[in-house]
C-alpha positions in Angstrom: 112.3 112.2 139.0 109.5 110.3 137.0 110.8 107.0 135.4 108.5 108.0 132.1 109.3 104.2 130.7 107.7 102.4 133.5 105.3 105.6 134.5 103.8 104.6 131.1 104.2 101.0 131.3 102.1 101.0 134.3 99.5 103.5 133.2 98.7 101.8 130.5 97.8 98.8 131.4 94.7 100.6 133.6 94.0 103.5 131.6 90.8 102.9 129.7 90.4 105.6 127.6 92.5 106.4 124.8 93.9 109.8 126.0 94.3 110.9 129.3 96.2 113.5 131.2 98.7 112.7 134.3 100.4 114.9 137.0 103.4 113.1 138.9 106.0 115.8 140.1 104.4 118.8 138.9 104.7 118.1 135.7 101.8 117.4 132.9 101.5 114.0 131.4 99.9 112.7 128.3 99.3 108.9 127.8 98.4 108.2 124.1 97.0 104.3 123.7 96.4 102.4 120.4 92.8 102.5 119.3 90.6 100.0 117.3 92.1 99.2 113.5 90.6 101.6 111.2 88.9 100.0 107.9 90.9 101.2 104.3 87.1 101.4 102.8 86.9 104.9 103.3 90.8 105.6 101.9 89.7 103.6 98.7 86.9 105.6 98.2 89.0 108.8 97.8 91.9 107.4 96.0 89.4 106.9 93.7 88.1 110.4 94.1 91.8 111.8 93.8 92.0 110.1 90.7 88.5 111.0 88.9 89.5 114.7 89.7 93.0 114.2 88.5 94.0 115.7 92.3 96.8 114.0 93.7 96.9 116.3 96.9 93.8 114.1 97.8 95.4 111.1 97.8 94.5 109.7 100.8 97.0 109.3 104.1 96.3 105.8 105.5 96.1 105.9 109.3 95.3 102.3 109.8 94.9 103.3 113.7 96.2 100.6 116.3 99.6 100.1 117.1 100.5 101.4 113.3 99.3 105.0 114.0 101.5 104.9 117.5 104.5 104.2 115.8 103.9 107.1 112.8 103.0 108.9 115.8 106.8 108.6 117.6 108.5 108.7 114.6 107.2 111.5 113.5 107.7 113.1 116.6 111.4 112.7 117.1 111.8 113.6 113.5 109.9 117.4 113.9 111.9 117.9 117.7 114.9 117.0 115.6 114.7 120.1 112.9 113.5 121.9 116.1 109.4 122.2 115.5 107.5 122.9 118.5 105.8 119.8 119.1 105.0 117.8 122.3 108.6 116.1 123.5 108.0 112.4 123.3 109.3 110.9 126.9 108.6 107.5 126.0 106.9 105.1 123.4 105.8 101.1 124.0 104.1 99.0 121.0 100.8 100.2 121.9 101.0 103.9 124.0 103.2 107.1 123.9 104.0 109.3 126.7 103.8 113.0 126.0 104.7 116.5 128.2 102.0 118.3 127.4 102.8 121.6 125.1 102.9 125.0 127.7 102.4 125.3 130.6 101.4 122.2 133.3 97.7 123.0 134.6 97.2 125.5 131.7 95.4 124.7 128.9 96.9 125.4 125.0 94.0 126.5 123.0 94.1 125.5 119.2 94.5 127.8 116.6 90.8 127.1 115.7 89.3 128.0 118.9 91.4 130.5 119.3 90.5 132.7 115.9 86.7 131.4 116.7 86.5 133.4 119.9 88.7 136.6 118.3 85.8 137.1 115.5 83.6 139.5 117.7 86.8 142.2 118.1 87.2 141.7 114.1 89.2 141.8 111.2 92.3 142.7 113.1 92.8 140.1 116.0 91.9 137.3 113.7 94.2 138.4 111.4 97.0 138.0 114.0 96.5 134.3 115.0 96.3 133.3 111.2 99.0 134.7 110.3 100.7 133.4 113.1 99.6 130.3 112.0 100.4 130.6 108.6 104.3 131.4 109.1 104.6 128.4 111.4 103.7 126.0 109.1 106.0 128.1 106.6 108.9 127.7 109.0 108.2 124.0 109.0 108.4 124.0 105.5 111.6 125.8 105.1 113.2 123.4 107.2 112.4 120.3 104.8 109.6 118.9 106.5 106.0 118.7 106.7 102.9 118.2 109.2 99.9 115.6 109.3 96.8 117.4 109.5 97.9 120.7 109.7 93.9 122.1 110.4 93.4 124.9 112.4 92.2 122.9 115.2 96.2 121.1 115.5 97.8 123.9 115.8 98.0 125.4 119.3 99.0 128.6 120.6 101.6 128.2 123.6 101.7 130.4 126.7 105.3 132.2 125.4 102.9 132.7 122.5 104.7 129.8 120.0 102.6 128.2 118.1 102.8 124.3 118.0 101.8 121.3 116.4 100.0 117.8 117.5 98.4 115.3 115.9 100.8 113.1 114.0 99.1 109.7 113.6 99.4 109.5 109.5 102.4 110.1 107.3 101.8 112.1 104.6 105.3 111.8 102.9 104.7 108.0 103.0 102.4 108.4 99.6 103.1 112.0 98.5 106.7 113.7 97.4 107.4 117.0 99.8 105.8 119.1 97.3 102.7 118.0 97.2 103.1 117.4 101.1 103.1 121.1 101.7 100.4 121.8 99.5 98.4 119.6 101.2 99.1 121.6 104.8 97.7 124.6 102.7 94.8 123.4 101.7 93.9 121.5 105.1 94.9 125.4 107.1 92.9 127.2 104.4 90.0 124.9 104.8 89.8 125.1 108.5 90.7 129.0 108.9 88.6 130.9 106.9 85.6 130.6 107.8 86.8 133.1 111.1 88.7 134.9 108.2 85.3 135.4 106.4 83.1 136.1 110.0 85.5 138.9 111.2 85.5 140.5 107.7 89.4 139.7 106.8 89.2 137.7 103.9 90.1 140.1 101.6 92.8 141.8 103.9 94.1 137.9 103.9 93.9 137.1 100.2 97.1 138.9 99.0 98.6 137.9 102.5 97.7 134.1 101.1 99.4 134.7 97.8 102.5 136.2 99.2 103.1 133.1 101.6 102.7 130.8 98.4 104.8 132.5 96.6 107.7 131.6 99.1 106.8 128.0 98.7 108.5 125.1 96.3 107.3 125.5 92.5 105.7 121.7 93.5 103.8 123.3 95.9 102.8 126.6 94.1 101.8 124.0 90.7 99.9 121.7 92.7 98.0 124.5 94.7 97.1 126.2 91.3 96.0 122.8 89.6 93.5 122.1 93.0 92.2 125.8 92.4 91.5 125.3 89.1 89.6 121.9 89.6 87.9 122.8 92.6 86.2 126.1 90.8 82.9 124.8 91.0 82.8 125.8 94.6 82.8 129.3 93.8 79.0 128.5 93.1 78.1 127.5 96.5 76.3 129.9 99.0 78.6 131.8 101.6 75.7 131.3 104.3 75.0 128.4 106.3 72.1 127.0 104.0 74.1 123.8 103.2 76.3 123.1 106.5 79.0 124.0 108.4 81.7 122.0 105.8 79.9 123.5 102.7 80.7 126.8 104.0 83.8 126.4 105.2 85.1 124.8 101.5 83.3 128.2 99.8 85.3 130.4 101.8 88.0 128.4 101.6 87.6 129.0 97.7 87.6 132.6 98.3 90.7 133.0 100.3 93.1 130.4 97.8 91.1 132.0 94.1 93.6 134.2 92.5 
């Protein structure tokens, strides 16, 4: 049986790059080391945007990188597997690297959500529907049970092989700066951003829309008031093009707009 302390102890002190995948005993292995310190110019710069726009959900999540963002990382971790979210079991953690079993099956990838509804658009409306909404009640379940993700984009959620969806991606703490209310409206917003553009390409964004509405309606009031207050300030997108004319992010915040307007 695989000592995952000194398995991890040993690997990385060799391992060069910051994420690498092992195989001892049939098993699948992920060693996650420290990177570089990341500057807080960029998290000033939208404070101050959150504030000028009177938008607390962006309020930035420091992830200060280094050994900082591998101990959010573990804590984070344990805290989800406690309240039973399907996230990658944490085998071991040093100042500077976590040990992770990877999240299905060993040898088998886990596609994200992202890539996932991305490669659905050509059989339409209906098979994209499915992995959103699968999506969507995931993070609802997580929210239920008190808690709250990171980044919960499309492209961090990932469709296990008994068909589970679960979460990675844990490096910044959202409910170190933001009450739990405005922590789940953020996980809307960043799932909305990142989903529906493949909503909009298979032609289910308006099948979706009262689908959206319902799930918020479950939410906190916190969540619901701070969801409707972003809507509100954030109407100017509604005036952007739906094609590609201004890039890939431009597009994906329009039809963003178009799934969360009432």
């Amino acid at each position: 049986m695989t000592d995952y302390p000194e398995f991890l102890r040993a690997q990385a002190a060799t391992q060069t790059r910051s994420i690498a995948s092992y195989h001892p005993e049939g098993e699948q292995l992920w060693l996650k080391k420290a990177g570089a310190r990341n500057s807080m110019g960029r998290y000033r710069a939208m404070g101050a945007l959150a504030r000028l726009l009177r938008l607390p959900l962006l309020t930035p999540v420091p992830n200060l990188g280094g050994e900082q963002a591998i101990a959010t990382e573990a804590r984070r971790l344990r805290e989800l597997a406690g309240l039973g979210v399907h996230v990658p079991a944490l085998l071991a953690v040093q100042t500077d690297a976590l040990l992770l079993r990877h999240l299905g099956v060993p040898g088998q990838p886990t596609p994200s959500l992202a890539n996932e509804m991305r490669d659905a658009v050509p059989a339409g409306a209906h098979a994209v529907l499915t992995l959103w909404q699968q999506g969507l009640s995931a993070i609802g379940e997580v929210h239920r049970g008190g808690s709250y993700l990171s980044q919960a984009f499309a492209r961090n959620l990932v469709r296990c092989a008994d068909d589970h969806v679960g979460f990675i991606d844990f490096e910044d703490d959202p409910g170190s700066v933001l009450p739990l209310g405005l922590c789940h409206a953020r996980d809307a917003l960043c799932f909305a951003h990142s989903s529906a553009l493949a909503l909009h390409e298979a032609g289910a964004l308006t099948t979706a829309r009262p689908l959206w509405t319902a799930w918020v309606e479950q939410g906190s009031p916190e969540m619901q008031a701070a969801l409707a207050a972003s809507v509100r300030r954030l109407s100017a997108l509604r005036h952007l093009p739906t094609s590609r004319r201004l890039g890939r992010d431009l597009q994906r915040a329009r039809t963003a707009w178009d799934l969360l307007a009432p």
